[in-house]
MIDOSE-1310 file (N, C-alpha, C; in nm, 2 decimals, decimal comma, always signed):
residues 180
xxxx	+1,56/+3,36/-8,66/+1,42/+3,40/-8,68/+1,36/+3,41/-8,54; +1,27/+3,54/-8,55/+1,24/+3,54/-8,39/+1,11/+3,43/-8,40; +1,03/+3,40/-8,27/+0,95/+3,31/-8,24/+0,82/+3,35/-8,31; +0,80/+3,49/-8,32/+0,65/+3,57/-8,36/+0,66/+3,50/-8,53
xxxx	+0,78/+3,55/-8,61/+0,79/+3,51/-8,75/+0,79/+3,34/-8,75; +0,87/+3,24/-8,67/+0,83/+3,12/-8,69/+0,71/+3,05/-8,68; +0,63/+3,13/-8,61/+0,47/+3,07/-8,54/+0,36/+3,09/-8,69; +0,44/+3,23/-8,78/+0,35/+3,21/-8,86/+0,39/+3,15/-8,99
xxxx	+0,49/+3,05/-9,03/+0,53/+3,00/-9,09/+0,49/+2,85/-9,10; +0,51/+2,81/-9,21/+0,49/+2,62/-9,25/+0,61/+2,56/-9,24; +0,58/+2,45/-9,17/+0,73/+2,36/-9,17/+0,82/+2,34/-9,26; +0,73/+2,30/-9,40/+0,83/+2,38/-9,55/+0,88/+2,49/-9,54
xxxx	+0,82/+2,62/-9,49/+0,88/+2,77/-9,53/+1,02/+2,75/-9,41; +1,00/+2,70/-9,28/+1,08/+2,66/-9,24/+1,23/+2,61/-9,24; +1,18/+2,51/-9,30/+1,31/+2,42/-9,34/+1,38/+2,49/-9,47; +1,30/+2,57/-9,56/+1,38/+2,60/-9,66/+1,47/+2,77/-9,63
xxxx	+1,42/+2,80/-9,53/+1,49/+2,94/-9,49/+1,61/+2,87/-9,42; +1,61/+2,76/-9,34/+1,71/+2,69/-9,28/+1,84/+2,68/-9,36; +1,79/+2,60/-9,47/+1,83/+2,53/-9,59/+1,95/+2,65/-9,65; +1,84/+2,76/-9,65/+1,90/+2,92/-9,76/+2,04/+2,96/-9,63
xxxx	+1,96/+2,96/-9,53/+2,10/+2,94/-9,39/+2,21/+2,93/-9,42; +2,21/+2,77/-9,41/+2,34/+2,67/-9,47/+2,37/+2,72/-9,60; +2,33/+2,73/-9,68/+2,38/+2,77/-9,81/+2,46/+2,90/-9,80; +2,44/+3,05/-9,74/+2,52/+3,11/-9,70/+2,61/+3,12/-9,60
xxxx	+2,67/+2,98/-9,51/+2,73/+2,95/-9,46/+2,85/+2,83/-9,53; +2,80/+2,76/-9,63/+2,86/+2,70/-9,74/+2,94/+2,78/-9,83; +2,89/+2,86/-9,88/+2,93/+2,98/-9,98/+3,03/+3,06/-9,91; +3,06/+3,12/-9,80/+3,10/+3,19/-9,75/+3,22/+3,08/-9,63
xxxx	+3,20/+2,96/-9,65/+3,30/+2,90/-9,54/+3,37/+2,80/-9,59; +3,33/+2,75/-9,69/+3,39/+2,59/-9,70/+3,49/+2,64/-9,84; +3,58/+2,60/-9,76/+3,72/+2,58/-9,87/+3,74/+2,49/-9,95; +3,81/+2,55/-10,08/+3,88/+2,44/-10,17/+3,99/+2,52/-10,24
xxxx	+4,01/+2,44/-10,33/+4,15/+2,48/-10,34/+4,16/+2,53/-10,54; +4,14/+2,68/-10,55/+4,12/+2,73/-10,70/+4,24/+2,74/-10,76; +4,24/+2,67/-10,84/+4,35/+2,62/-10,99/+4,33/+2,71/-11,12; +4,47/+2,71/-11,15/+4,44/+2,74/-11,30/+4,34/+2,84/-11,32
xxxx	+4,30/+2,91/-11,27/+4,24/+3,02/-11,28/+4,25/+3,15/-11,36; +4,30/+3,21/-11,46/+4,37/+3,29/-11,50/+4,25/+3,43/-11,46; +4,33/+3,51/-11,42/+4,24/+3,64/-11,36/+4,23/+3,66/-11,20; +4,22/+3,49/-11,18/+4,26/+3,48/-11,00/+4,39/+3,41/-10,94
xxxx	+4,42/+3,32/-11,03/+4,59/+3,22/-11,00/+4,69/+3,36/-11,04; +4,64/+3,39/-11,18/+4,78/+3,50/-11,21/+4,64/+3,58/-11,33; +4,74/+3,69/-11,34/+4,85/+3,75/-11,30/+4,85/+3,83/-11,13; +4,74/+3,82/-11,06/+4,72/+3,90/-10,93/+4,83/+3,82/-10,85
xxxx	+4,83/+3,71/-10,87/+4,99/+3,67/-10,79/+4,91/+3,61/-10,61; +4,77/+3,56/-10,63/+4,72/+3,53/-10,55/+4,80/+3,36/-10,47; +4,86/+3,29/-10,58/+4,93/+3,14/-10,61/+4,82/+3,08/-10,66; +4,90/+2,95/-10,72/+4,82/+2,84/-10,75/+4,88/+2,73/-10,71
xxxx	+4,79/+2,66/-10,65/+4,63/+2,72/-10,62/+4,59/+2,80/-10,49; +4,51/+2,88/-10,48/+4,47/+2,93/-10,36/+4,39/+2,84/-10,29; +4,39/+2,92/-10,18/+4,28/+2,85/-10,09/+4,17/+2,93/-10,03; +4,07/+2,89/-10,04/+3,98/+2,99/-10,05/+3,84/+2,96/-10,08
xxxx	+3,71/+3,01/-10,02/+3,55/+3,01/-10,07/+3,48/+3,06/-10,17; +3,42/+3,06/-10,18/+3,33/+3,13/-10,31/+3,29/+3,26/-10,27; +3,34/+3,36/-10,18/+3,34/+3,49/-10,16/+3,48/+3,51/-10,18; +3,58/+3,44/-10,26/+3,70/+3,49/-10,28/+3,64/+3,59/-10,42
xxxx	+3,56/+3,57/-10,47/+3,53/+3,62/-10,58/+3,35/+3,70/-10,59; +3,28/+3,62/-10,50/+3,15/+3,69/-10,53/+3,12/+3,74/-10,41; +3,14/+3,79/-10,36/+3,14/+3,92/-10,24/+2,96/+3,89/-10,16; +2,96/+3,80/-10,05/+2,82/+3,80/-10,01/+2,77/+3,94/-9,99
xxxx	+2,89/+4,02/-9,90/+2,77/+4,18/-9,87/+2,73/+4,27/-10,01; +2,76/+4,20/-10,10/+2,67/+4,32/-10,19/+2,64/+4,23/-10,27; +2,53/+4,12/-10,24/+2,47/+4,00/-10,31/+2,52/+3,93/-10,40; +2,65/+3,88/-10,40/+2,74/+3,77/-10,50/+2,78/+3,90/-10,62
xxxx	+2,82/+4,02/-10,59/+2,80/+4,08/-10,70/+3,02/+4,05/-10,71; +3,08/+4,09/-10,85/+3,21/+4,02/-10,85/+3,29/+4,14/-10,81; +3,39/+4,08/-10,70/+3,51/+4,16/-10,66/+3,67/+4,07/-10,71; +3,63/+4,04/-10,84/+3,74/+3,97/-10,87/+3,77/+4,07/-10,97
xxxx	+3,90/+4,12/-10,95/+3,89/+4,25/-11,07/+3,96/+4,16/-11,21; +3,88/+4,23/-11,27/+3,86/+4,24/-11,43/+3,83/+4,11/-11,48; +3,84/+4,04/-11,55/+3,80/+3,92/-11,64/+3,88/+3,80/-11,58; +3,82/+3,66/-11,54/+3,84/+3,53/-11,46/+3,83/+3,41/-11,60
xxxx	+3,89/+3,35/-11,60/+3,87/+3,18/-11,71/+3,85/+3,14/-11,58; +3,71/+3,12/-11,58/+3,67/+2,98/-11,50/+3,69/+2,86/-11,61; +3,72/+2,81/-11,73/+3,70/+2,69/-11,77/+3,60/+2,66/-11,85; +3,46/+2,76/-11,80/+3,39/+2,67/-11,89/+3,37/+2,74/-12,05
xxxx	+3,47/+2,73/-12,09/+3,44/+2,75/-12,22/+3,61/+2,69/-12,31; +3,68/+2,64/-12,22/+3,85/+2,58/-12,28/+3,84/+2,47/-12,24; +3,91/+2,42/-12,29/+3,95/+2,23/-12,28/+3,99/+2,24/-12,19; +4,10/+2,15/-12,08/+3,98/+2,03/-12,05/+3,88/+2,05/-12,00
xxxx	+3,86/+2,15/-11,95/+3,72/+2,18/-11,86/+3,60/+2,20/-11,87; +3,59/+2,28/-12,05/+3,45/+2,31/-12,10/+3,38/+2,14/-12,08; +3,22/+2,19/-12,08/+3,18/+2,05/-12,12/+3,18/+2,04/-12,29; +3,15/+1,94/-12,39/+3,15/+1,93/-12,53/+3,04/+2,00/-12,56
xxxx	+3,07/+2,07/-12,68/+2,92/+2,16/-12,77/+2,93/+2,09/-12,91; +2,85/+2,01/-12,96/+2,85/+1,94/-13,04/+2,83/+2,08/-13,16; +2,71/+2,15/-13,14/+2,69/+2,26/-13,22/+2,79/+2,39/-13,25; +2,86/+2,36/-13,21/+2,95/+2,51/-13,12/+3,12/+2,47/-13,20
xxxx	+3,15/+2,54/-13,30/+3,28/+2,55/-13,32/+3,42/+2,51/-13,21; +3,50/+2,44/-13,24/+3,61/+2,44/-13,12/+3,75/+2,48/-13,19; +3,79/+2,61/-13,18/+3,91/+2,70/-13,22/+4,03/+2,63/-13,15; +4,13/+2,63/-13,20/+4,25/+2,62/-13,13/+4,28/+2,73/-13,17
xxxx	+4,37/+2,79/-13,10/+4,45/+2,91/-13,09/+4,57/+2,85/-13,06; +4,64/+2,95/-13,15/+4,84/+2,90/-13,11/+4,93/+3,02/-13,11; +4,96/+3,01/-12,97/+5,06/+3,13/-12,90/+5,18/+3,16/-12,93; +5,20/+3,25/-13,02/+5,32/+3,28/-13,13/+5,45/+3,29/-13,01
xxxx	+5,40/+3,37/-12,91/+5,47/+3,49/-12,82/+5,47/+3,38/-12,68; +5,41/+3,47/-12,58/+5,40/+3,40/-12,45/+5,31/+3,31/-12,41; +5,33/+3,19/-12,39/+5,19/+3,04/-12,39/+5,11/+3,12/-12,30; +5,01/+3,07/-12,31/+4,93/+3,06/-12,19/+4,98/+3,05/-12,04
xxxx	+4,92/+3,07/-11,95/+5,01/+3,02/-11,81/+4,97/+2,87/-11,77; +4,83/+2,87/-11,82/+4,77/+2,70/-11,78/+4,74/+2,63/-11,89; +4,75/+2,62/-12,04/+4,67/+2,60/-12,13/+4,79/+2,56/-12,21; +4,97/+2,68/-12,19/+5,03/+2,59/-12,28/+5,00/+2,71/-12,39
xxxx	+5,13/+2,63/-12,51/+5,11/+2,70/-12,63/+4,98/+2,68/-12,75; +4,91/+2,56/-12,72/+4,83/+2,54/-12,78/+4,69/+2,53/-12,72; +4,58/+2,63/-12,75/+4,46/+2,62/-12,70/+4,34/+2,60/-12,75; +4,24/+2,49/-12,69/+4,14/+2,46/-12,77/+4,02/+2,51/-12,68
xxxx	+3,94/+2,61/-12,76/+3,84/+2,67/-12,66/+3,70/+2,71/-12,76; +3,60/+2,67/-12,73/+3,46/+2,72/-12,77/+3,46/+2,87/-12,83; +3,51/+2,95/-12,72/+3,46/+3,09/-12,69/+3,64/+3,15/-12,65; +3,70/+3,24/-12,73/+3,84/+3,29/-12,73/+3,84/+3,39/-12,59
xxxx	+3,65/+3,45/-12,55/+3,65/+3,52/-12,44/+3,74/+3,67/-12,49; +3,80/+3,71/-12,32/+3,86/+3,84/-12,37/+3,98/+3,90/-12,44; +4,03/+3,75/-12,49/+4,14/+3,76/-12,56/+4,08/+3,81/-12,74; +3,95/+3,78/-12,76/+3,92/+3,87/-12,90/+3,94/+4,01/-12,89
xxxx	+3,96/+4,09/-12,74/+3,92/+4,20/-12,73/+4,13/+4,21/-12,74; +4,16/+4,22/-12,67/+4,31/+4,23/-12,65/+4,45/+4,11/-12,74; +4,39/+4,04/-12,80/+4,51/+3,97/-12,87/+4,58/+3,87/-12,77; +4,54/+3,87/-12,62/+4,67/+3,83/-12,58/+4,60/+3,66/-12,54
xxxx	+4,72/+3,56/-12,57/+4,69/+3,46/-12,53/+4,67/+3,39/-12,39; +4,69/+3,49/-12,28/+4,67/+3,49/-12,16/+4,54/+3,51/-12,13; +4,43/+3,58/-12,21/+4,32/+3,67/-12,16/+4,21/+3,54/-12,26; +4,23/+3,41/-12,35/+4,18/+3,32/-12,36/+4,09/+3,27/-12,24
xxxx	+3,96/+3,26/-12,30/+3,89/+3,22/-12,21/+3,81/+3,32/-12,08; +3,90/+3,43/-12,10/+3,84/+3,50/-11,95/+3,69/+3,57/-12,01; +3,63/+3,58/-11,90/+3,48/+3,65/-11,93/+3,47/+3,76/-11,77; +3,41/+3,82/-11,79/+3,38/+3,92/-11,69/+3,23/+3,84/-11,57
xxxx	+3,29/+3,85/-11,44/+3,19/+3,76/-11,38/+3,05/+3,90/-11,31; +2,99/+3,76/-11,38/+2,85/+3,89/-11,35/+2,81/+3,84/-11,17; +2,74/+3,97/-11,17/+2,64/+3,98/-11,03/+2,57/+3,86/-10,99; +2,55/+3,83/-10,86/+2,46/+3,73/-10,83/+2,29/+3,78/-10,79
xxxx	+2,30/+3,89/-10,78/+2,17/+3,96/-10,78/+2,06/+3,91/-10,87; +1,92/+3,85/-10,84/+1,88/+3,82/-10,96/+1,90/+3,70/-11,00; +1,98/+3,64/-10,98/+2,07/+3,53/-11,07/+1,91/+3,43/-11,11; +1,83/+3,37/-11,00/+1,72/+3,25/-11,04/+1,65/+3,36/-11,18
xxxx	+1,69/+3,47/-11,22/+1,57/+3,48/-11,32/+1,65/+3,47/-11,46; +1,75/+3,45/-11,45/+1,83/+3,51/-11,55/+1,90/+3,36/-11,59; +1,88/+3,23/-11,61/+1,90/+3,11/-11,71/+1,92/+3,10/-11,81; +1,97/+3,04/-11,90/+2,12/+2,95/-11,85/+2,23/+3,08/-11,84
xxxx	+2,31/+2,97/-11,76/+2,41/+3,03/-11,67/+2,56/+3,04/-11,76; +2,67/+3,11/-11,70/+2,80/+3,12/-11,79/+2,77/+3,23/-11,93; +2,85/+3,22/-11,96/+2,89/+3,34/-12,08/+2,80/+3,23/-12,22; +2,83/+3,12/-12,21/+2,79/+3,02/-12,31/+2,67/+2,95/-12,26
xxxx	+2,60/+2,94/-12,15/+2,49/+2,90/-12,12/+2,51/+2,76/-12,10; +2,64/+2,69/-12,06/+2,66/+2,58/-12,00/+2,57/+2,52/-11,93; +2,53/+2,59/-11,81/+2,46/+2,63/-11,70/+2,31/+2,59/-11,72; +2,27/+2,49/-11,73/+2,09/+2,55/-11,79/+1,96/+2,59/-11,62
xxxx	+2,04/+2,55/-11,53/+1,98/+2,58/-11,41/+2,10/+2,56/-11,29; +2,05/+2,62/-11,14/+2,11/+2,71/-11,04/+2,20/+2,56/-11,03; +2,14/+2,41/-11,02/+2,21/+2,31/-10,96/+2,31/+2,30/-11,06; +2,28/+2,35/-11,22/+2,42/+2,31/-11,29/+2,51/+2,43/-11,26
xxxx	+2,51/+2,53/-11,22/+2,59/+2,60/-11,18/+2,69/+2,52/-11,06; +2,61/+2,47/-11,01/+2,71/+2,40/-10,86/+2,75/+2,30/-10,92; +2,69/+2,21/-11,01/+2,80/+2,11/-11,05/+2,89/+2,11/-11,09; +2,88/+2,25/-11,17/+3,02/+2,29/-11,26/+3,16/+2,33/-11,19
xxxx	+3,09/+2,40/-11,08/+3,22/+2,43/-10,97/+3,25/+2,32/-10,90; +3,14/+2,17/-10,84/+3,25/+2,09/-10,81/+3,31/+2,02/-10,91; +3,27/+2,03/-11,03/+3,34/+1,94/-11,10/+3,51/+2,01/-11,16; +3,45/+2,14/-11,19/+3,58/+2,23/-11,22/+3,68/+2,23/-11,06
xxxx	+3,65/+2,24/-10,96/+3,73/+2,27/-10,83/+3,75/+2,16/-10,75; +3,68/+2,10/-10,77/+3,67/+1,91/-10,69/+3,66/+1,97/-10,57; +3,56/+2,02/-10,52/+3,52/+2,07/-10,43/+3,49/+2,04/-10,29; +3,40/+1,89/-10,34/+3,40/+1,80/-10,23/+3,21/+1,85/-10,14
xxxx	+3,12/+1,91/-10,21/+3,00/+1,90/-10,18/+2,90/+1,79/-10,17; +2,83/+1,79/-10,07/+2,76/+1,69/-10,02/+2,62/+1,76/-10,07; +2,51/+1,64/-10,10/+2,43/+1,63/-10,17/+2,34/+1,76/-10,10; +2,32/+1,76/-9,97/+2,25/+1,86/-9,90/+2,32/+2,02/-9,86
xxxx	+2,46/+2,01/-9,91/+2,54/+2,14/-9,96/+2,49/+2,18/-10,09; +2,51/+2,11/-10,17/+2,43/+2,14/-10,30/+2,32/+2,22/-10,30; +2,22/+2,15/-10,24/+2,05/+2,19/-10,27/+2,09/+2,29/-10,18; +2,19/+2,32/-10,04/+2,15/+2,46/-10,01/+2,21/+2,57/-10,07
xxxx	+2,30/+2,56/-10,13/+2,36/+2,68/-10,20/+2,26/+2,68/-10,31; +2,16/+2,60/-10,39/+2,09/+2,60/-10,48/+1,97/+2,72/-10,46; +1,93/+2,70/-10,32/+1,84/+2,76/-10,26/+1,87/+2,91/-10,20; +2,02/+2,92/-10,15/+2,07/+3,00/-10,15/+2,06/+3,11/-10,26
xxxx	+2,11/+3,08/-10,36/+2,15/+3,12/-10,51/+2,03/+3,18/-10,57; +1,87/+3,08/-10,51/+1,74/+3,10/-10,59/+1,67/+3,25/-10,49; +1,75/+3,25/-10,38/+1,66/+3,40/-10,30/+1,80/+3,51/-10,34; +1,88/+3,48/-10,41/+1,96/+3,63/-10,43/+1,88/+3,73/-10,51
């Protein structure tokens, strides 16, 4: 920020451009280690697990929009990972043919994802990852609305990736996430 734009700024507007800073510095640097991923582990043949940031998949130069080609199982909609939907049907699917690559021949999932579209028991769970553009106006979050705000979005990835965020990585990827 040059000095003319800080001079006319509040110590709040301040600290939270700081904040949005860090958050695209979090997003774009800090490694963990993506599992079980079907769409990113396999079939691209990237391994499991990779190692890698959250621009392995949401591309900061064109606003988190997805360069992960075609449809990703993040989890949240299969065992063990979904959280519980008390309301919400839970399907098991059973893989006549070729198991799953992470899930096994037997699968228990909320939402079958893009496998209603294709039959195959590999494509369980996958959903097509949307843009980050926009994202603060557009709640709840995920294909199933897991998500009910930007900080349950971050929970979900450390909880799904054991990621290893600290309370003030959080709130800045939060803040990050709320100016896309």
């Amino acid at each position: 920020m040059s000095d003319e734009t800080i001079a006319r700024l509040t110590p709040e507007q301040i600290a939270f451009r700081r904040s949005v800073a860090r958050g695209a510095r979090v997003f774009r640097e800090k490694m963990f280690l993506i599992t079980d991923s079907a769409g990113i582990n396999s079939p691209m043949g990237f391994g499991n697990p990779v190692r890698n940031s959250c621009v392995f998949c949401h591309n900061m130069t064109r606003m988190g929009n997805d360069v992960a080609p075609g449809q990703v199982d993040l989890g949240t909609t299969t065992l063990p990972f979904a959280d519980p939907w008390d309301d919400l049907p839970l399907f098991r699917i059973t893989c006549q043919k070729q198991p799953h690559p992470y899930y096994g021949r037997t699968i228990y999932t909320y939402d079958p994802g893009f496998a209603l579209t294709t039959g195959r028991c590999a494509d369980v769970g996958k959903i097509t990852l949307q843009s980050m553009r926009g994202l603060s106006a557009r709640a709840p979050y995920f294909s199933n609305g897991l998500a009910s705000d930007l900080r349950g979005v971050v929970d979900y990835y450390e909880r799904r990736y054991n990621i290893g965020y600290t309370e003030q990585e959080k709130q800045d990827l939060v803040n990050l996430m709320s100016m896309l």
